[in-house]
C-alpha positions as CSV (number, residue, x, y, z in Angstrom):
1,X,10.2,185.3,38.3
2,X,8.1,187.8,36.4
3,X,4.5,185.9,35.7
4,X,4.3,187.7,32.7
5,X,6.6,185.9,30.9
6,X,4.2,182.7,31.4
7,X,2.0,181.7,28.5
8,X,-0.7,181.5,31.0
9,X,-0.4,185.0,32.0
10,X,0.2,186.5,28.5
11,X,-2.8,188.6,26.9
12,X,-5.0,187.0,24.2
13,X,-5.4,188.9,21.3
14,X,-8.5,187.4,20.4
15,X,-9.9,189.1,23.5
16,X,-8.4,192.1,23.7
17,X,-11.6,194.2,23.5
18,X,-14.0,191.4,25.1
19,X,-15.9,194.1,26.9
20,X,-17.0,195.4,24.3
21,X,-18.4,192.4,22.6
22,X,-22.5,191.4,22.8
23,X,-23.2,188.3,24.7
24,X,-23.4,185.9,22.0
25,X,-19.7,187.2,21.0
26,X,-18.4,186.8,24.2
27,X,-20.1,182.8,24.7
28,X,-18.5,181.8,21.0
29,X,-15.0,183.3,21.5
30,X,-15.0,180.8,25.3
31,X,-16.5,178.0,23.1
32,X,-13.8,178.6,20.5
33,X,-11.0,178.7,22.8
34,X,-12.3,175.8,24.6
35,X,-12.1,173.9,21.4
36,X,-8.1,174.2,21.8
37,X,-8.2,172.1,24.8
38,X,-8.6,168.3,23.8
39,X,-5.5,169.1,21.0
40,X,-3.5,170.2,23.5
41,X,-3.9,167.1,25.8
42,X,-3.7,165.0,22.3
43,X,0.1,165.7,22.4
44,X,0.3,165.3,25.7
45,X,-0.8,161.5,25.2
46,X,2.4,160.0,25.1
47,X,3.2,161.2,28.8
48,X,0.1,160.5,30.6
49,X,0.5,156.8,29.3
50,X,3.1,156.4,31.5
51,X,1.9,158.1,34.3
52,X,-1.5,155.5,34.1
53,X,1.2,152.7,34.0
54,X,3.0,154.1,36.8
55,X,-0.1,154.7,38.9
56,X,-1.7,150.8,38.5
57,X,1.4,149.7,38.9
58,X,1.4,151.1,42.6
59,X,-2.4,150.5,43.0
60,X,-1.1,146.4,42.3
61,X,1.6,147.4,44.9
62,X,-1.1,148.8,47.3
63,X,0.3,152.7,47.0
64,X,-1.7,155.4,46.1
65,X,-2.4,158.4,43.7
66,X,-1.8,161.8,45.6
67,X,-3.1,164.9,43.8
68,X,-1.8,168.2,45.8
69,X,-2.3,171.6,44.7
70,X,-3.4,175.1,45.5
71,X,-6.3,176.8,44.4
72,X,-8.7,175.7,41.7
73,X,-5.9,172.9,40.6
74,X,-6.4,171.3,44.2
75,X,-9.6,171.5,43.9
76,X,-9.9,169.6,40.9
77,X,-7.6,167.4,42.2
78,X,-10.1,166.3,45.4
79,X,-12.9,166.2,42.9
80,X,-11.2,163.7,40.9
81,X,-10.2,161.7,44.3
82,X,-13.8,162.1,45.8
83,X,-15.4,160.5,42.4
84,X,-13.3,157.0,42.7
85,X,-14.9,155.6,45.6
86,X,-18.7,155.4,44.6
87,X,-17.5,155.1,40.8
88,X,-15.0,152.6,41.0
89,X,-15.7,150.9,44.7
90,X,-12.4,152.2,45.9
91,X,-11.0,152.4,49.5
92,X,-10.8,156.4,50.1
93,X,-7.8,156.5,50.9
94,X,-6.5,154.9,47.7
95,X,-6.7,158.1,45.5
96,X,-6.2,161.0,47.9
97,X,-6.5,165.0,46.7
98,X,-4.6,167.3,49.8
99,X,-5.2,171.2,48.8
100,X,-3.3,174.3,49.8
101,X,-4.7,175.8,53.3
102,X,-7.0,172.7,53.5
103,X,-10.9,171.4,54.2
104,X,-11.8,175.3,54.1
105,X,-9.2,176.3,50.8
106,X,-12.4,174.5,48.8
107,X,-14.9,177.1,49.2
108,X,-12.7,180.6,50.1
109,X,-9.4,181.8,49.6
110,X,-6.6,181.0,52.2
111,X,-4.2,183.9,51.9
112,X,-0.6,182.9,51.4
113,X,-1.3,179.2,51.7
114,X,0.0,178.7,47.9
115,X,3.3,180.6,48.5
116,X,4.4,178.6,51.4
117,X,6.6,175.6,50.3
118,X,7.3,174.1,53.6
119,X,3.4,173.2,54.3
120,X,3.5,171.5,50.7
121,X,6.2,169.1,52.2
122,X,4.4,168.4,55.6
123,X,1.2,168.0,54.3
124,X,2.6,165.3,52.1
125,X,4.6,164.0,54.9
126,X,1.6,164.0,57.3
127,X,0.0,161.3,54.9
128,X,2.8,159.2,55.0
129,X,3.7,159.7,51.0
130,X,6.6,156.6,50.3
131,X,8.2,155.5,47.6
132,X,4.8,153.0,46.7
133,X,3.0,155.8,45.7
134,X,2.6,158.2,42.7
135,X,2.3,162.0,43.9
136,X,0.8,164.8,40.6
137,X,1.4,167.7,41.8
138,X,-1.1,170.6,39.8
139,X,-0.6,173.9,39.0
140,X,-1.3,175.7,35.6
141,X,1.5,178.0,35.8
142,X,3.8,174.7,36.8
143,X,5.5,177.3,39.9
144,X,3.2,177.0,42.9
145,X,6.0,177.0,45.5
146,X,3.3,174.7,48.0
147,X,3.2,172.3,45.2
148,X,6.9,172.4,44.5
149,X,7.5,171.9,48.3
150,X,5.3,168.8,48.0
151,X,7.1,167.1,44.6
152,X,10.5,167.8,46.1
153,X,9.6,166.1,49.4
154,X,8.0,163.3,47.2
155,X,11.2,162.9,45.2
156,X,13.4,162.6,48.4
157,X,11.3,159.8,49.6
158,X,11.3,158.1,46.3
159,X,7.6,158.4,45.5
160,X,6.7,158.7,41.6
161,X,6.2,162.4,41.2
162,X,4.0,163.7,38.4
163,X,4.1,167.8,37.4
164,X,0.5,168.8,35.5
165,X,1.0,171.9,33.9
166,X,-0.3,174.4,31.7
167,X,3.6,176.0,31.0
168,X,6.5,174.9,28.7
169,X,9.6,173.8,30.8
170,X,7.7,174.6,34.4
171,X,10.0,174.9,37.5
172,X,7.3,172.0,38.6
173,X,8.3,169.7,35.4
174,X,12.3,170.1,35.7
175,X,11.7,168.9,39.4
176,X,9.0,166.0,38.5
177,X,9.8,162.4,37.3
178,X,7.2,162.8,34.6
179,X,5.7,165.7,32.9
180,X,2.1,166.4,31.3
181,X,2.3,169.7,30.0
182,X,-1.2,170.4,27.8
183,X,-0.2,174.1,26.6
184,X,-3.7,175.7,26.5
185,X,-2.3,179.5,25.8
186,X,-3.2,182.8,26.8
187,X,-7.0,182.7,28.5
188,X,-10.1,184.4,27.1
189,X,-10.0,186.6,30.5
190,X,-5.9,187.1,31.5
191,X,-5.1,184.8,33.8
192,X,-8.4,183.0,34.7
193,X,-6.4,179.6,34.5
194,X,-9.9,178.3,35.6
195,X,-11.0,178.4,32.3
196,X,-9.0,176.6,29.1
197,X,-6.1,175.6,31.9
198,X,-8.6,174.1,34.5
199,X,-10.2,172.4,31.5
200,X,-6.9,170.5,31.2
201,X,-6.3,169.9,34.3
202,X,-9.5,168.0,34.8
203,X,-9.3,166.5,31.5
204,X,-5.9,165.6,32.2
205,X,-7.1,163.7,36.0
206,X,-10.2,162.0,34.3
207,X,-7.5,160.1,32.1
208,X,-5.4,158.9,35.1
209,X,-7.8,157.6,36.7
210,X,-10.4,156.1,34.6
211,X,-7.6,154.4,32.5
212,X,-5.9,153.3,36.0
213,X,-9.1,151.7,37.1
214,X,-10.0,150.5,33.9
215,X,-6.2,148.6,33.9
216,X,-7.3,147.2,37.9
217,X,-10.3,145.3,36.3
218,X,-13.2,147.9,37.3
219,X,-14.6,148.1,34.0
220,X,-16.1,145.1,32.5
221,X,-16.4,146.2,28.5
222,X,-17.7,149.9,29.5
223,X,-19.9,149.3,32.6
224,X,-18.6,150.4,35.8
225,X,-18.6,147.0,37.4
226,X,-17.5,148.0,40.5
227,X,-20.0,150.8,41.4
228,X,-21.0,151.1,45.4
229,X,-24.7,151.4,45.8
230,X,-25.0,153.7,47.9
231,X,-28.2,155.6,46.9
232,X,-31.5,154.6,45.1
233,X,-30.0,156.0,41.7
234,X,-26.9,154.1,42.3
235,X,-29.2,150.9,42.9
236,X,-30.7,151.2,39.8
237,X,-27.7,151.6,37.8
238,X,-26.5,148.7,39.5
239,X,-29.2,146.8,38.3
240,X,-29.1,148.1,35.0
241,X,-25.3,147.6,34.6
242,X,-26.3,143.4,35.3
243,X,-29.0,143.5,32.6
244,X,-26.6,145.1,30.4
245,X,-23.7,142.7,31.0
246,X,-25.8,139.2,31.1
247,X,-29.2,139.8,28.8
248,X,-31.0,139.1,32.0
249,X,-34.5,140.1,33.0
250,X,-35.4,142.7,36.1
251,X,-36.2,140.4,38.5
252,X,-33.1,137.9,37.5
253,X,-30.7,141.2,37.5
254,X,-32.3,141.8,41.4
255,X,-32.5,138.4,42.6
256,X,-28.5,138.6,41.7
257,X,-27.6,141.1,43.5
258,X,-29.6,140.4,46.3
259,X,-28.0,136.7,46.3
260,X,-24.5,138.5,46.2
261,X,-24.8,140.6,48.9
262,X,-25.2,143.6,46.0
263,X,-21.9,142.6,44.5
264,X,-22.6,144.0,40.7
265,X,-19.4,141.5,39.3
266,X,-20.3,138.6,41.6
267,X,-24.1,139.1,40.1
268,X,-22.9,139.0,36.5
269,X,-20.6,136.0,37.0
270,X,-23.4,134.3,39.1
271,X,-25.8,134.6,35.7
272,X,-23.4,134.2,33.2
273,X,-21.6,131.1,34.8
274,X,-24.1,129.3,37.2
275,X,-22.3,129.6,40.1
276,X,-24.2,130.3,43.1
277,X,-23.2,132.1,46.6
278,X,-19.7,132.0,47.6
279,X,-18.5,130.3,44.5
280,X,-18.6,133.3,42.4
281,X,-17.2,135.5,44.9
282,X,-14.1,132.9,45.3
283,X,-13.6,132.8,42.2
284,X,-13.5,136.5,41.4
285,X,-11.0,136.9,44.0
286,X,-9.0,133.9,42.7
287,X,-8.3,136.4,39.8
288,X,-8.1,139.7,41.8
289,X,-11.4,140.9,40.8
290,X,-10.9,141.0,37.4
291,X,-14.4,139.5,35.9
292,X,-13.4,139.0,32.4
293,X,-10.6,136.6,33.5
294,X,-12.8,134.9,35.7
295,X,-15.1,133.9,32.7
296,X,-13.1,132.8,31.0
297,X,-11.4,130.5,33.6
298,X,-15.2,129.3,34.0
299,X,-15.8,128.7,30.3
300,X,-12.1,126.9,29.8
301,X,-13.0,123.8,32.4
C-alpha cells in the first residue's frame, strides 16, 4: 500500500513553509490544529458508546480491556492501563496495554517489531485474550500489520475487537467489530501521528475507560471513590474526596477511613448512614460496590 495515499501521511498546506515561520507562528499553527481534535472525536461519539457498553459489559463478566499497539499508539495504550489501578482501585490485570517489541518498545525503537503480524497474535495469545474480553487495537494509520495480527487472532477467538484509528475505511476497521475513526487530517509536521493523531488516540482511551468505570460504580457524583491510597498525596485526596461526599469535618473524614481500613466508599457510607465496621462494607458489597445504590437501600428501610 502506498502510505501516501493515507490522510495521515498527506502534506498540510497550512505548513508547507513551517520552517520558515518565527516561533510564535509555529506554536499557534500546533494550537490551531490541535483545536480540530475534540470535533473529530465529537463524530466519533456514536461508536465509542458502544465500545464503553461493550467493555462494562465484560468488566460485569470479569473480562478485560486489552489495548495493543506499536509505537507511540501502544504507548498510550499502557498509559491508559497503568492509570486505572490507583485511579479507579482496579486489579492490574483488568485493563491491560501489550506494545510492539515490549517492556523496552516504551523508551526506544524496536526495529521491525511493528511489521511483524505473527508476534501481534502471540502476544495476545500469551495473555490468554477469550471471547470475555474486549481487545482495541491502535494505530493512526489503522494498518500496523502487529496490530492487525492481534485483532485477527482476537476475532478468531471471539473476543470484542475494537480498531482506533486516525484513517477512513482502515484495513484495521474492515477487520474490527467496532470502529472509532476520529479523522484528525494531515499533521502540522508530515507524518508525526504523535501529534493531532496521538491526541485522539488518548482522548479517544480516556473515554473508554473513565465512562467504563464510571458505568462499574467508581465514581460517586464526580469523586473518584475508589482511589488506592498509595502515597501521602493520594491520602489526602482520600480524605478530601470523604469531606466532599459527606460535609464532614477533618478529623470525622480520618477517623472514617481509619475505622474502614482506608476504604474511601465504606468511609462515606459509614458517615452518611451510621453504620459502623463491617456493616458498611456488607452492605456495599451487597450491591457490588456501587455506593449510590447502597444509600439508598439504607434510606428506603
Amino acid at each position: 500500500m502506498n502510505i501516501t495515499k493515507l490522510n495521515t501521511e498527506q502534506r498540510n498546506p497550512k505548513t508547507m513553509e513551517v520552517d520558515l515561520m518565527t516561533t510564535e507562528e509555529i506554536i499557534t499553527i500546533i494550537n490551531q490544529e490541535d483545536a480540530i481534535v475534540p470535533n473529530a472525536i465529537a463524530r466519533e461519539i456514536p461508536h465509542i458508546v458502544k465500545v464503553v457498553d461493550e467493555i462494562t459489559d465484560s468488566f460485569k463478566k470479569g473480562g478485560r480491556l486489552i489495548y495493543v499497539g506499536a509505537g507511540t499508539s501502544g504507548r498510550l495504550g499502557i498509559i491508559d492501563a497503568s492509570e486505572c489501578p490507583p485511579t479507579y482501585g482496579t486489579d492490574p490485570e483488568m485493563v491491560v496495554g501489550i506494545i510492539a517489541g515490549g517492556k523496552e518498545a516504551m523508551t526506544e525503537a524496536v526495529e521491525g517489531a511493528e511489521d511483524d503480524s505473527e508476534q501481534g497474535r502471540q502476544d495476545v495469545a500469551d495473555i490468554h485474550l477469550s471471547d470475555r474480553d474486549v481487545l482495541v487495537g491502535i494505530a493512526a494509520s489503522g494498518r500496523t500489520p502487529y496490530t492487525i495480527g492481534a485483532l485477527q487472532y482476537g476475532n478468531e477467538v471471539g473476543a470484542v475487537t475494537v480498531a482506533v484509528a486516525c484513517t477512513k475505511d482502515s484495513e484495521m476497521g474492515r477487520i474490527a467489530k467496532y470502529t472509532i475513526a476520529p479523522i484528525t487530517g494531515p499533521e502540522v509536521v508530515t507524518g508525526s501521528t504523535r501529534m493531532k493523531a496521538g491526541t485522539a488516540q488518548k482522548l479517544v482511551l480516556n473515554m473508554l475507560t473513565t465512562a467504563s468505570m464510571i458505568k462499574l460504580g467508581k465514581v460517586y457524583g464526580n469523586l473518584m471513590v475508589d482511589v488506592q491510597m498509595t502515597n501521602e498525596k493520594l491520602f489526602k485526596r482520600a480524605e478530601n474526596i470523604v469531606k466532599m461526599a459527606t460535609g464532614a469535618s477533618d478529623e470525622e473524614a480520618q477517623t472514617a477511613l481509619k475505622e474502614q481500613n482506608h476504604n474511601t466508599k465504606a468511609a462515606i457510607l459509614q458517615i452518611l448512614t451510621g453504620l459502623k465496621g463491617e456493616a458498611a462494607a456488607r452492605l456495599l458489597k451487597k450491591h457490588n460496590g456501587y455506593l449510590r445504590e447502597a444509600i439508598a437501600e439504607y434510606h428506603t428501610k
